[in-house]
TORPA-4810 file (N, C-alpha, C, O; in nm, 3 decimals):
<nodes>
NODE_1_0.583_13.316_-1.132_0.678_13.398_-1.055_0.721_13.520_-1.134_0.743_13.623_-1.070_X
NODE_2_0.737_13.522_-1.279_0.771_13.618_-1.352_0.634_13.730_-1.364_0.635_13.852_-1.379_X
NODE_3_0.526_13.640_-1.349_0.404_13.745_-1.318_0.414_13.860_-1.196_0.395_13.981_-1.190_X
NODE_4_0.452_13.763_-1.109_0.467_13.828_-1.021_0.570_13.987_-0.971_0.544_14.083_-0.898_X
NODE_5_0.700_13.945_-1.063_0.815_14.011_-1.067_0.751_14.131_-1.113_0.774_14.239_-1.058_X
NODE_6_0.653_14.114_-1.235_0.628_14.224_-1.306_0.534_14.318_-1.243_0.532_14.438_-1.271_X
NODE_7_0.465_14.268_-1.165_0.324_14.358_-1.116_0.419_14.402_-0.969_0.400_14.500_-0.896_X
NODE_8_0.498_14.323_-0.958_0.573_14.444_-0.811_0.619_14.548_-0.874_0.549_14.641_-0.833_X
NODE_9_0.710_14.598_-0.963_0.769_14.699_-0.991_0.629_14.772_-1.094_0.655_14.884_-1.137_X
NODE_10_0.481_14.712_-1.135_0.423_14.826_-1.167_0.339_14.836_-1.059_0.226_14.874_-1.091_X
NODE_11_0.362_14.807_-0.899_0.324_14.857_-0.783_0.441_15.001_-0.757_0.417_15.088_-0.674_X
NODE_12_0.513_15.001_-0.809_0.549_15.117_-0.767_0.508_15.287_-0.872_0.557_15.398_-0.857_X
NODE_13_0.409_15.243_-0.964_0.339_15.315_-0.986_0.253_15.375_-0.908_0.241_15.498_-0.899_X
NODE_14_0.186_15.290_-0.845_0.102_15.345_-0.690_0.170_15.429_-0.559_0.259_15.405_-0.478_X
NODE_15_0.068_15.555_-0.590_0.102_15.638_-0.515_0.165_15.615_-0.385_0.272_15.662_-0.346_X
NODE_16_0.084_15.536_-0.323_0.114_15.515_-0.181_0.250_15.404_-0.158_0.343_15.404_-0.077_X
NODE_17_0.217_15.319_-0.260_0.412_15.234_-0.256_0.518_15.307_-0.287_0.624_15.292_-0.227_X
NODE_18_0.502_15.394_-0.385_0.586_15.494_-0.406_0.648_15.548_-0.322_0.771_15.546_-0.317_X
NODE_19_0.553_15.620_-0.220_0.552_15.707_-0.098_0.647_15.636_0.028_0.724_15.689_0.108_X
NODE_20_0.597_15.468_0.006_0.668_15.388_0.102_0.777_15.394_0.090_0.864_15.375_0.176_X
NODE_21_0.793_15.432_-0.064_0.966_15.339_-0.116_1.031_15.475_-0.081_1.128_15.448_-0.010_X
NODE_22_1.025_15.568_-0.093_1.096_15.708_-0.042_1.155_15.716_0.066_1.274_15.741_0.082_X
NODE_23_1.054_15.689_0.167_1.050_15.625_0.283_1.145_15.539_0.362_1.226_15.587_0.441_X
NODE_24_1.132_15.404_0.338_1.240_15.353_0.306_1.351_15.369_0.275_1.442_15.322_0.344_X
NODE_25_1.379_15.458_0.138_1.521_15.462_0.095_1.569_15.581_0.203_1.674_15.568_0.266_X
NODE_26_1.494_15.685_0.217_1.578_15.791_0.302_1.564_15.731_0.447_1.573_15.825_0.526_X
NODE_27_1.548_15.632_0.502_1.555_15.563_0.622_1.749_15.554_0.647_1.841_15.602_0.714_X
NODE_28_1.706_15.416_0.496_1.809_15.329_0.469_1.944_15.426_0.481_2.044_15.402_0.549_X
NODE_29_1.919_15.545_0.393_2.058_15.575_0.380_2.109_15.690_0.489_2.221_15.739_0.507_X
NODE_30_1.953_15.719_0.568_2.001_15.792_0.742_2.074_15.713_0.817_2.156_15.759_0.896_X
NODE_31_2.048_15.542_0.797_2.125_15.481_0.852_2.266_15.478_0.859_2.348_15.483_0.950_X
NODE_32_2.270_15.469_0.737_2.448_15.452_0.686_2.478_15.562_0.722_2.553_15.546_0.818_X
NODE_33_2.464_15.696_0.698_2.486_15.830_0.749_2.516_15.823_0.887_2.635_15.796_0.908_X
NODE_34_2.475_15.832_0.945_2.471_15.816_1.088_2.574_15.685_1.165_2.606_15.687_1.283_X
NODE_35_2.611_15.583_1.073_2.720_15.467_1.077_2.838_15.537_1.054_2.948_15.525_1.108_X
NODE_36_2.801_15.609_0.968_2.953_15.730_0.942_3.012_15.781_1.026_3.118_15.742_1.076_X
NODE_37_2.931_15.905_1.060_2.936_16.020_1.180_2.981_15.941_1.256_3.089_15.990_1.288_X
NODE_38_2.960_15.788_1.340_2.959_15.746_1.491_3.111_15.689_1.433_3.202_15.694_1.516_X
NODE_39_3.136_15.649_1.334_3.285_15.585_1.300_3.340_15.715_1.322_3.427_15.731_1.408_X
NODE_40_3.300_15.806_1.256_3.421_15.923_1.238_3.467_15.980_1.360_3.581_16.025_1.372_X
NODE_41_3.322_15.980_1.515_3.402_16.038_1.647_3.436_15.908_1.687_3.514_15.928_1.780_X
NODE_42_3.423_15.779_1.673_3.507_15.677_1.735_3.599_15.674_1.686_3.684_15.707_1.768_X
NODE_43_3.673_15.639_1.526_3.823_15.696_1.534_3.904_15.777_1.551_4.026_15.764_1.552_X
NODE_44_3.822_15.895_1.571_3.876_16.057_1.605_3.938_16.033_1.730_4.057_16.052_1.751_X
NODE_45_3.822_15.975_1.846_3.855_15.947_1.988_4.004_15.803_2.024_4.092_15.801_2.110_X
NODE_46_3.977_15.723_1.935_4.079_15.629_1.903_4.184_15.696_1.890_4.258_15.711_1.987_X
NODE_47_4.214_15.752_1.765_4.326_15.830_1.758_4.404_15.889_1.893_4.505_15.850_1.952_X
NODE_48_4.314_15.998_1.916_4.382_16.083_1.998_4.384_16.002_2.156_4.408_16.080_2.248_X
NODE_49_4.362_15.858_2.196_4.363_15.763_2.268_4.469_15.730_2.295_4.519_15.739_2.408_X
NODE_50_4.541_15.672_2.157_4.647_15.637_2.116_4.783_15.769_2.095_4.894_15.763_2.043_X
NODE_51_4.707_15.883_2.161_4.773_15.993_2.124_4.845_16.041_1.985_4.929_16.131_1.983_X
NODE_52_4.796_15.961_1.858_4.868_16.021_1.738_4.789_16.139_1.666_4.667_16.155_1.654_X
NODE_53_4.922_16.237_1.611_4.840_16.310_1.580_4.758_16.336_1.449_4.804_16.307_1.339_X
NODE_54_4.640_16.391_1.464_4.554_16.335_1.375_4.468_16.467_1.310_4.411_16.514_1.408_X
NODE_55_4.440_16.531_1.218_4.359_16.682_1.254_4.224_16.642_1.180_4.147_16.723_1.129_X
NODE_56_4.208_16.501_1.181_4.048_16.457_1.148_4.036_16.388_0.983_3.945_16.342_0.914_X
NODE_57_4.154_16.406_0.971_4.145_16.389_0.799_4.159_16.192_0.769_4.093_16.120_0.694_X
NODE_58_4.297_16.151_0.884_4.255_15.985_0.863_4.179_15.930_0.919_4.167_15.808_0.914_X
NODE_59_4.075_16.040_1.019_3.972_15.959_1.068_3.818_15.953_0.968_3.726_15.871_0.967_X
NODE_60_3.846_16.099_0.879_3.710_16.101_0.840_3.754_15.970_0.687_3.685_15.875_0.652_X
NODE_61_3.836_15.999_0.651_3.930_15.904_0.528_3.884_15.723_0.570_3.839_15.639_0.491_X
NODE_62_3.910_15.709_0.692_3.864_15.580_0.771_3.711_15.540_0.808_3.660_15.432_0.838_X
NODE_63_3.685_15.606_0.800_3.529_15.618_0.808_3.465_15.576_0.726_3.404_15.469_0.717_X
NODE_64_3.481_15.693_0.637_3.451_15.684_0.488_3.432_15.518_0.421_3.334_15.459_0.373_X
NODE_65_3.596_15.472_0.446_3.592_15.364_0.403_3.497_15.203_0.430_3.450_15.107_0.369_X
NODE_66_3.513_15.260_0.566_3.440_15.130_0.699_3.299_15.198_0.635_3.223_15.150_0.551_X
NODE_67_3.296_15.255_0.666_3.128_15.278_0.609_3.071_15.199_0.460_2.984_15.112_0.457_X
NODE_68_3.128_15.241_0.371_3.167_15.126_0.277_3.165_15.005_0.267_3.107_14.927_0.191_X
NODE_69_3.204_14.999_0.313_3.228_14.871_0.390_3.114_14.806_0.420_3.067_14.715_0.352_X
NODE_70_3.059_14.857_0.538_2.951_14.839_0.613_2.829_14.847_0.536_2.719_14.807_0.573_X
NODE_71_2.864_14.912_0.405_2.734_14.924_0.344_2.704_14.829_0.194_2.616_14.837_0.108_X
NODE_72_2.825_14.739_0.210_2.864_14.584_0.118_2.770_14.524_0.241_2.648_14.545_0.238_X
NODE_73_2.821_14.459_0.336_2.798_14.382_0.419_2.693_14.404_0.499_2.637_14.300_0.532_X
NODE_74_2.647_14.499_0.541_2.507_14.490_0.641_2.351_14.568_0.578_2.246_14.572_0.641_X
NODE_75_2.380_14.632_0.419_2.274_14.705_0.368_2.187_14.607_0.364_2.079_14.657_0.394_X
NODE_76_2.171_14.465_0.340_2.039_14.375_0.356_1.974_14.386_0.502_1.853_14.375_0.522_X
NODE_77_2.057_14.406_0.587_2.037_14.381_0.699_1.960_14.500_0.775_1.878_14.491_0.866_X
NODE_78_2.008_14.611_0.714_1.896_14.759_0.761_1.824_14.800_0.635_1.756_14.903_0.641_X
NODE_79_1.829_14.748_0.545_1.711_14.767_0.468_1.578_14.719_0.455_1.473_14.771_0.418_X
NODE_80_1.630_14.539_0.520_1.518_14.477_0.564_1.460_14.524_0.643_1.337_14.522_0.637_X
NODE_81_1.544_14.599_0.774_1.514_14.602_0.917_1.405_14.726_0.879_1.292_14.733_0.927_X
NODE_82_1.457_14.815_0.789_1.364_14.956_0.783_1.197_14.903_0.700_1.082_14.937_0.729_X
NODE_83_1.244_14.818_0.601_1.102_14.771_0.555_1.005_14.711_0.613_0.892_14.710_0.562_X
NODE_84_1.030_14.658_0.717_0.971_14.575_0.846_0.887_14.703_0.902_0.767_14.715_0.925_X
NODE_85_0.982_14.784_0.913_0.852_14.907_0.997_0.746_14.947_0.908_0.645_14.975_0.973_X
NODE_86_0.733_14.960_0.790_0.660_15.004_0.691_0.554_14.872_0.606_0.459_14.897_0.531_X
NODE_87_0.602_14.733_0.643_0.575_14.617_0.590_0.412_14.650_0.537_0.370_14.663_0.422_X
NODE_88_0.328_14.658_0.687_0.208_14.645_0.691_0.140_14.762_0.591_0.018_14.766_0.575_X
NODE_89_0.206_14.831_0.543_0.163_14.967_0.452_0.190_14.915_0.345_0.099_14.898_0.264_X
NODE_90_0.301_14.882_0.321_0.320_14.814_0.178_0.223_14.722_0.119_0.159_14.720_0.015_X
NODE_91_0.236_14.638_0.234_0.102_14.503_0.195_-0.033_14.578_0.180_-0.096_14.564_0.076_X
NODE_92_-0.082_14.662_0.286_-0.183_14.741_0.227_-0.248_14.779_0.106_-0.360_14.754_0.062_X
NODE_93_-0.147_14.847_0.060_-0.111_14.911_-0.025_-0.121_14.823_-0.165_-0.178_14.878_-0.259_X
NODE_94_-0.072_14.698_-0.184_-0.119_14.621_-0.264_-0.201_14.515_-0.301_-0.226_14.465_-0.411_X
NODE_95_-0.251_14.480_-0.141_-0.351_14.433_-0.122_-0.474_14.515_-0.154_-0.558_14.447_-0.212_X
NODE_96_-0.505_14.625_-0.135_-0.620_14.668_-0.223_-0.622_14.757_-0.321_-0.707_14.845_-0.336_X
NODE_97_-0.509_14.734_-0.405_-0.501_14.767_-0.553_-0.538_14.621_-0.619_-0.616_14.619_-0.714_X
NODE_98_-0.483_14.503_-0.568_-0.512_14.402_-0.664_-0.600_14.263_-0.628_-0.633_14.179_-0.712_X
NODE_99_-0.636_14.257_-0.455_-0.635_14.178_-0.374_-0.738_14.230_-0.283_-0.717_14.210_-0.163_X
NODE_100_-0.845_14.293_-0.316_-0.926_14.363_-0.222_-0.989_14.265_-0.120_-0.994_14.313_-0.007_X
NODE_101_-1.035_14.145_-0.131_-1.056_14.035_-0.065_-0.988_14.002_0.021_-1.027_13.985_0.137_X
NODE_102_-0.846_13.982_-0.031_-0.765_13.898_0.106_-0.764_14.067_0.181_-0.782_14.070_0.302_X
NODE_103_-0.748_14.173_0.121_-0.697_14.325_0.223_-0.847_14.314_0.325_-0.842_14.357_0.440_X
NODE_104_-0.927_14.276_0.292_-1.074_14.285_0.401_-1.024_14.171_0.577_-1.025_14.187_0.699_X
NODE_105_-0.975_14.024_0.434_-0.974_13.938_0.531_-0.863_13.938_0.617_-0.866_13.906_0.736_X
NODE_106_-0.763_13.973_0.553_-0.592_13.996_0.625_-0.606_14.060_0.787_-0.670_14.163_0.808_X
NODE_107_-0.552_14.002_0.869_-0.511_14.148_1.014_-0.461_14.162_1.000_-0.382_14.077_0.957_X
NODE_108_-0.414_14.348_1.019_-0.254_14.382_0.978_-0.231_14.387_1.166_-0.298_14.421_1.264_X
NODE_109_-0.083_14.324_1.138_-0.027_14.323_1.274_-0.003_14.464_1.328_-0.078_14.506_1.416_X
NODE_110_0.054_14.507_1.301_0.072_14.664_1.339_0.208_14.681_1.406_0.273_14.581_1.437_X
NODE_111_0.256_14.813_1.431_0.376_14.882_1.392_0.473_14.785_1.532_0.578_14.723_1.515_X
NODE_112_0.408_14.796_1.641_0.463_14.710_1.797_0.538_14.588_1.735_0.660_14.589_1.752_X
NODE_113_0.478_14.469_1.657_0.474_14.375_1.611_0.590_14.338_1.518_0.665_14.240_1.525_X
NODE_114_0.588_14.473_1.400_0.689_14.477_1.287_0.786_14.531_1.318_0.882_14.510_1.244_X
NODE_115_0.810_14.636_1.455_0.919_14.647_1.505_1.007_14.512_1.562_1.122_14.491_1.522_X
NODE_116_0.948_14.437_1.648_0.955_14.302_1.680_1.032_14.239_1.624_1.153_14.223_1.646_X
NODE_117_0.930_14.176_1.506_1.003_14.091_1.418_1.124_14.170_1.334_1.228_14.110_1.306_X
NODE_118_1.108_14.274_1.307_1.250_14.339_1.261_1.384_14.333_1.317_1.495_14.331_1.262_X
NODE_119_1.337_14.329_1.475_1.469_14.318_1.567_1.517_14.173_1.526_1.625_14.165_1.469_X
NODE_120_1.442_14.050_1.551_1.467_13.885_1.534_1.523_13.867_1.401_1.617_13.788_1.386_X
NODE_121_1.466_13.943_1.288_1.495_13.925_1.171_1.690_13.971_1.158_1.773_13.923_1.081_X
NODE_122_1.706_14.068_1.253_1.820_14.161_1.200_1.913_14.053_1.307_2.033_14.066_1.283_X
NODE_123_1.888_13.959_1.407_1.924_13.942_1.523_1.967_13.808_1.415_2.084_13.768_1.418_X
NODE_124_1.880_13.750_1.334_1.910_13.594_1.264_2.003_13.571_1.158_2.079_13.478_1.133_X
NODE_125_1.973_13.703_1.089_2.086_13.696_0.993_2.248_13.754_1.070_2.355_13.702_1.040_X
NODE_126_2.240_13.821_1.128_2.376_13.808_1.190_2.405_13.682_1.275_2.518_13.636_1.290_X
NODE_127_2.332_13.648_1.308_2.368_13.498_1.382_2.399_13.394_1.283_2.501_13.326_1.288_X
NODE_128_2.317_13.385_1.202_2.349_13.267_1.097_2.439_13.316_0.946_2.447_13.245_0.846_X
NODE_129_2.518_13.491_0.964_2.590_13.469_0.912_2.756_13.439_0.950_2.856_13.413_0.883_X
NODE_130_2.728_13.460_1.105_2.852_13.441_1.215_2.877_13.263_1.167_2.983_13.211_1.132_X
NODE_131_2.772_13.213_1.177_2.779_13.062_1.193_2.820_12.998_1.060_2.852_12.880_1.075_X
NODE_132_2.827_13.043_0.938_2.868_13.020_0.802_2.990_13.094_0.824_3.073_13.038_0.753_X
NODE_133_3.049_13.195_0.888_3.123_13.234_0.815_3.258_13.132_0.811_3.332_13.147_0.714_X
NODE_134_3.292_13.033_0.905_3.379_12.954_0.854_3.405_12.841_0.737_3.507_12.783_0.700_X
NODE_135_3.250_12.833_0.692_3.212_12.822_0.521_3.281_12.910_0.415_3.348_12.877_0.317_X
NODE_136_3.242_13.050_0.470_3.283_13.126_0.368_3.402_13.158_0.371_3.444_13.224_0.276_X
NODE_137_3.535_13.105_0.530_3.656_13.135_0.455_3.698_13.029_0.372_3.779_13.064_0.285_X
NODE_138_3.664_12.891_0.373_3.720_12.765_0.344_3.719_12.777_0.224_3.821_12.764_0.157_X
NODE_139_3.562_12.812_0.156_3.573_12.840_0.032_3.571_13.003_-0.007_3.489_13.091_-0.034_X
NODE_140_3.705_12.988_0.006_3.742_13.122_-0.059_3.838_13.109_-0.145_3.861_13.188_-0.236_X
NODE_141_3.916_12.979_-0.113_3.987_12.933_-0.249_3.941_12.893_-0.371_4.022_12.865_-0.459_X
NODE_142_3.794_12.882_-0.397_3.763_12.776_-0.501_3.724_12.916_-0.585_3.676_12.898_-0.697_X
NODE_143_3.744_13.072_-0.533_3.698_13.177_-0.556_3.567_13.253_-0.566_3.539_13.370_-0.537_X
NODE_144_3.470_13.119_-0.631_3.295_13.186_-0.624_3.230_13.099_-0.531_3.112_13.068_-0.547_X
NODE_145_3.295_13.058_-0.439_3.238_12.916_-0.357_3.192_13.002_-0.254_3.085_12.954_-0.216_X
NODE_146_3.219_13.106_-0.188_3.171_13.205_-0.069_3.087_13.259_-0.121_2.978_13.247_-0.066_X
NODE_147_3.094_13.348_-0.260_2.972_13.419_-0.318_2.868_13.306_-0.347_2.776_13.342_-0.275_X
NODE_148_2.838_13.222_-0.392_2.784_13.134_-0.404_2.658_13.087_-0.241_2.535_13.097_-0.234_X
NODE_149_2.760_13.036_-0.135_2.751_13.047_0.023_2.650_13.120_0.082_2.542_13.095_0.134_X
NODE_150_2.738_13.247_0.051_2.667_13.380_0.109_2.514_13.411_0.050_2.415_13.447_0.114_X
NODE_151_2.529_13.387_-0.087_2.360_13.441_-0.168_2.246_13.303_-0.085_2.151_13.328_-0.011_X
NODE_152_2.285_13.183_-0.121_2.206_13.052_-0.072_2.150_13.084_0.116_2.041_13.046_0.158_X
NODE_153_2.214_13.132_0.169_2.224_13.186_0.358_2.124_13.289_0.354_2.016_13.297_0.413_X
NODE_154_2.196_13.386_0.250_2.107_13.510_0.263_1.986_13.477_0.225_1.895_13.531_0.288_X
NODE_155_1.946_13.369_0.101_1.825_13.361_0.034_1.702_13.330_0.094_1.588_13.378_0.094_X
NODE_156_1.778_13.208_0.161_1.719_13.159_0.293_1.645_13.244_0.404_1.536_13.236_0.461_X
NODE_157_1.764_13.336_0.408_1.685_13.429_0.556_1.610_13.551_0.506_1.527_13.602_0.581_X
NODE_158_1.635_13.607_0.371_1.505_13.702_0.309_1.399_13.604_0.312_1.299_13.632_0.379_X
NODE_159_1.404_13.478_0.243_1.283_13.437_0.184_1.189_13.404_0.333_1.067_13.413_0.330_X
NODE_160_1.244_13.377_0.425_1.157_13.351_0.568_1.133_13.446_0.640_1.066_13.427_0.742_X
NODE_161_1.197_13.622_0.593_1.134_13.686_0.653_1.042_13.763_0.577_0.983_13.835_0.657_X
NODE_162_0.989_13.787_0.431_0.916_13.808_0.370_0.781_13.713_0.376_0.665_13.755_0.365_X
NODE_163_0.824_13.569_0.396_0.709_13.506_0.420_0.654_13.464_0.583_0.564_13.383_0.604_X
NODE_164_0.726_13.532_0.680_0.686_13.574_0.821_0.593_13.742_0.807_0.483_13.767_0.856_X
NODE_165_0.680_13.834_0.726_0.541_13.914_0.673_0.366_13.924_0.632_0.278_14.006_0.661_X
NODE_166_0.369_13.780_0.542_0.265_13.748_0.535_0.189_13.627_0.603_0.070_13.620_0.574_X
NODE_167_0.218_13.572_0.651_0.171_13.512_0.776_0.146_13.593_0.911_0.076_13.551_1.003_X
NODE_168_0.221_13.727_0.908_0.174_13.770_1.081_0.001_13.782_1.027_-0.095_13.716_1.068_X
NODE_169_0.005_13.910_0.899_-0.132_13.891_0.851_-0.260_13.797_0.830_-0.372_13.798_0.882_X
NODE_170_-0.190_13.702_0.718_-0.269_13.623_0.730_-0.298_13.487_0.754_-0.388_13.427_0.695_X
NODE_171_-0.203_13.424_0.861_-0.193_13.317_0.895_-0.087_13.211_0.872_-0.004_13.235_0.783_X
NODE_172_-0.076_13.088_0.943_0.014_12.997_0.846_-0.041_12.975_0.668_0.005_12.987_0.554_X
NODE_173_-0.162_12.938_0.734_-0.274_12.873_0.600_-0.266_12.929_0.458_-0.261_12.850_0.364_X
NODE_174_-0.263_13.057_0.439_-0.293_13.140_0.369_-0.152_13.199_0.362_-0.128_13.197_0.241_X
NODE_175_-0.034_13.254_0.432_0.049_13.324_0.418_0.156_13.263_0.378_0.233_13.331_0.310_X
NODE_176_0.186_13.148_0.402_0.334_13.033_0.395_0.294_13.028_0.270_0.184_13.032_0.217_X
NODE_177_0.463_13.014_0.209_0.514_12.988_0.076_0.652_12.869_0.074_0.753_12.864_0.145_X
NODE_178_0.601_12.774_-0.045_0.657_12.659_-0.018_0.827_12.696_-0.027_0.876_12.807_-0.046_X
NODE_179_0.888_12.585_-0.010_1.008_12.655_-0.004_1.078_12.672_-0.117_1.182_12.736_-0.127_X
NODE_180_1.020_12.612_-0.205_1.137_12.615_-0.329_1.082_12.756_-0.378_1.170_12.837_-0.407_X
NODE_181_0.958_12.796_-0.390_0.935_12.930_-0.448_1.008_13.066_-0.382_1.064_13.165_-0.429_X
NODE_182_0.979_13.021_-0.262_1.084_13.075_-0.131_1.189_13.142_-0.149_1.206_13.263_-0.161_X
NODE_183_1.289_13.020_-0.149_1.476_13.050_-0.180_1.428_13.079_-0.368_1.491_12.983_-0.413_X
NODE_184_1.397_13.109_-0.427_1.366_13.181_-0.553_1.347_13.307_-0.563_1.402_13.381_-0.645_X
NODE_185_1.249_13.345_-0.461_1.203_13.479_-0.378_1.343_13.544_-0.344_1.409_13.622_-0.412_X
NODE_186_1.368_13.498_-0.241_1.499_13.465_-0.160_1.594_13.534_-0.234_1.614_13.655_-0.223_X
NODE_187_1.665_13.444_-0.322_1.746_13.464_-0.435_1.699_13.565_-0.484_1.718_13.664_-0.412_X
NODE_188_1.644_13.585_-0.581_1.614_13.719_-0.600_1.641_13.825_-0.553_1.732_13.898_-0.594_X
NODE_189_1.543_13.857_-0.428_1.633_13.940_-0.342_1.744_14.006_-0.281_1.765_14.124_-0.254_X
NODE_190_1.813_13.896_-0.265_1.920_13.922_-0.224_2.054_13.944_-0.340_2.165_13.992_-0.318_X
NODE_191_2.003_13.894_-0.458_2.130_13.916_-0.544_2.095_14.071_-0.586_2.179_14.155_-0.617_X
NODE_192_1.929_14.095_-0.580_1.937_14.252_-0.622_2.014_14.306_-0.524_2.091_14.391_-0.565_X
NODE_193_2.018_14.279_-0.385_2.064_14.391_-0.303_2.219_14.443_-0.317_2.281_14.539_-0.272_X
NODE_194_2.264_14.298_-0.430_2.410_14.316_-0.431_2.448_14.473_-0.582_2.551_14.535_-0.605_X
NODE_195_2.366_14.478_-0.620_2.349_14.615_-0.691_2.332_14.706_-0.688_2.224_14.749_-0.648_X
NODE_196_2.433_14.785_-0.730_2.405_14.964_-0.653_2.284_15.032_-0.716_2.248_15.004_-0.830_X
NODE_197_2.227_15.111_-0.647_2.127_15.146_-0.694_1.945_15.061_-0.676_1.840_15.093_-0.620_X
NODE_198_1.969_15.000_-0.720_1.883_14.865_-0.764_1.845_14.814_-0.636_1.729_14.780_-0.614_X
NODE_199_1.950_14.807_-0.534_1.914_14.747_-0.385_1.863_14.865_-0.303_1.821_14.841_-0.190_X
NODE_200_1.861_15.008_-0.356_1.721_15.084_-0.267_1.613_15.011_-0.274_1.543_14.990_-0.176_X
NODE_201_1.585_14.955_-0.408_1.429_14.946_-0.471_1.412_14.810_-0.402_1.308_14.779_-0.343_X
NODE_202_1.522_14.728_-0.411_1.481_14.536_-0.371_1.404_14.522_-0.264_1.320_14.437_-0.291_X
NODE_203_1.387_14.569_-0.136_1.328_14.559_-0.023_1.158_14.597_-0.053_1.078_14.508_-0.023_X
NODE_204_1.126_14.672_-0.086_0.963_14.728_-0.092_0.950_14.634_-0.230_0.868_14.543_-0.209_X
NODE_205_1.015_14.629_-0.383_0.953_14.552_-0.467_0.979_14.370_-0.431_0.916_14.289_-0.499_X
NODE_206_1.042_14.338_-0.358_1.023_14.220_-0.241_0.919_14.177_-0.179_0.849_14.075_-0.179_X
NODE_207_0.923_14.280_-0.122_0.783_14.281_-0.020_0.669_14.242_-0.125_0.637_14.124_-0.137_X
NODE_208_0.615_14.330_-0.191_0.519_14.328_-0.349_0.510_14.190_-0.371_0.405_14.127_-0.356_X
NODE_209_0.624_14.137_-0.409_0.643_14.013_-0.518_0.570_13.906_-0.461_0.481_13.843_-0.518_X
NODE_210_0.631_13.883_-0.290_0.604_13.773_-0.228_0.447_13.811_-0.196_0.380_13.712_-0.165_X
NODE_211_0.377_13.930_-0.197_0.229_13.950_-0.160_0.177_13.860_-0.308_0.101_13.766_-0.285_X
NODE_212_0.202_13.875_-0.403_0.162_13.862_-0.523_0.157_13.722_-0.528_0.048_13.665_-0.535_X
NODE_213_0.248_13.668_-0.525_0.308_13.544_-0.490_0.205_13.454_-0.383_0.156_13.346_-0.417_X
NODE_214_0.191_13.494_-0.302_0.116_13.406_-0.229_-0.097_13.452_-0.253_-0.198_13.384_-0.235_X
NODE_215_-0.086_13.519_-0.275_-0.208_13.544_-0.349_-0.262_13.500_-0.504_-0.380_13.498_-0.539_X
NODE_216_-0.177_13.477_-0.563_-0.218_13.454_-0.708_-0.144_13.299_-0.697_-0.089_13.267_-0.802_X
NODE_217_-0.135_13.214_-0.602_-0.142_13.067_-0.616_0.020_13.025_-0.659_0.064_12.911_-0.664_X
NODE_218_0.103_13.169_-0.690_0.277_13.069_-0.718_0.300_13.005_-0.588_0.312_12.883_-0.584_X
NODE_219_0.306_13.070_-0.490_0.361_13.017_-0.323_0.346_12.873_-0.335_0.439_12.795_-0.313_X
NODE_220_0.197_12.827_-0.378_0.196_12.710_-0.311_0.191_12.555_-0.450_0.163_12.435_-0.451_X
NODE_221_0.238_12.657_-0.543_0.281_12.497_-0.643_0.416_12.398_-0.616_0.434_12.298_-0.685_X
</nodes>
């Protein structure tokens, strides 16, 4: 698995992952941009709803913040969603730098497909983090018992949608990764995303890891 860790991030030596990861990141952060702007005329309009007066400054101040906000709590959730559109390029992409065999034998699903599963993917983790979240207030007294919660949920739902990546390609047979390597994957993932900076990169060197991963025989020990 540490093999693996290592040859994803010197996949981003390659031109074309590179290219992805750009990609990606200026997706990711059009997103949040654009989460802004739509907060800033919905509290603008709120405001002046409520008729107080307002000359844009506690709405853009409010925004600001919720955005923030929004970008603790849902950046796994549109970063995944944006890597999903690009998935099949990525895998490409390292499938025949290191993997020219399985890249012959692989079908890439294509863009219809990874839009798809992007929607289900973005549709599951909000569902199954609605459904924990009365986990995560209970333990909120024990103090790391929610952080704890939250990474194990999340790990779970990266690690099954990275390895639904490689299965649209190349099958159950060949693409499934057992589970303990999985929530490892998983984990991983998701604790990078909790890092500034670091969680542009987690989504595309993710993607990498688990290709690596199920190709070079960790998946299935």
């Amino acid at each position: 698995m540490i093999q693996a860790l290592i040859l994803s991030f010197q996949s981003l030596t390659d031109r074309r992952v590179a290219l992805l990861l750009v990609k990606v990141i200026t997706l990711t952060l059009a997103a949040f941009v654009l989460i802004g702007i739509g907060l800033w005329f919905g509290l603008d309009a709120f405001f002046d709803w409520l008729q107080l007066a307002d000359d844009g400054t506690w709405s853009a101040l409010l925004s600001a913040a919720l955005s923030l906000l929004a970008a603790v709590l849902l950046f796994r959730v549109v970063a995944v969603a944006m890597t999903w559109i690009f998935a099949d390029d990525i895998i490409d992409a390292v499938e025949d730098r290191h993997y020219p065999h399985h890249a012959d034998t692989g079908k890439r699903p294509g863009l219809a497909t990874g839009v798809k599963m992007a929607i289900r993917s973005v549709i599951r983790v909000i569902a199954y983090n609605l459904l924990a979240l009365p986990v995560y207030v209970v333990l909120l007294f024990t103090g790391i018992g929610t952080a704890i919660a939250f990474l194990l949920v999340n790990a779970l739902l990266l690690g099954r949608d990275l390895e639904d990546m490689l299965i649209a390609r190349h099958g159950q047979d060949h693409g499934s990764i057992r589970k303990l390597p999985r929530l490892l994957l998983g984990l991983l993932g998701t604790a990078g995303m909790l890092v500034p900076v670091l969680n542009l990169f987690v989504p595309v060197l993710a993607t990498a890891m688990a290709v690596h991963m199920v190709h070079s025989g960790v998946a299935k020990l």
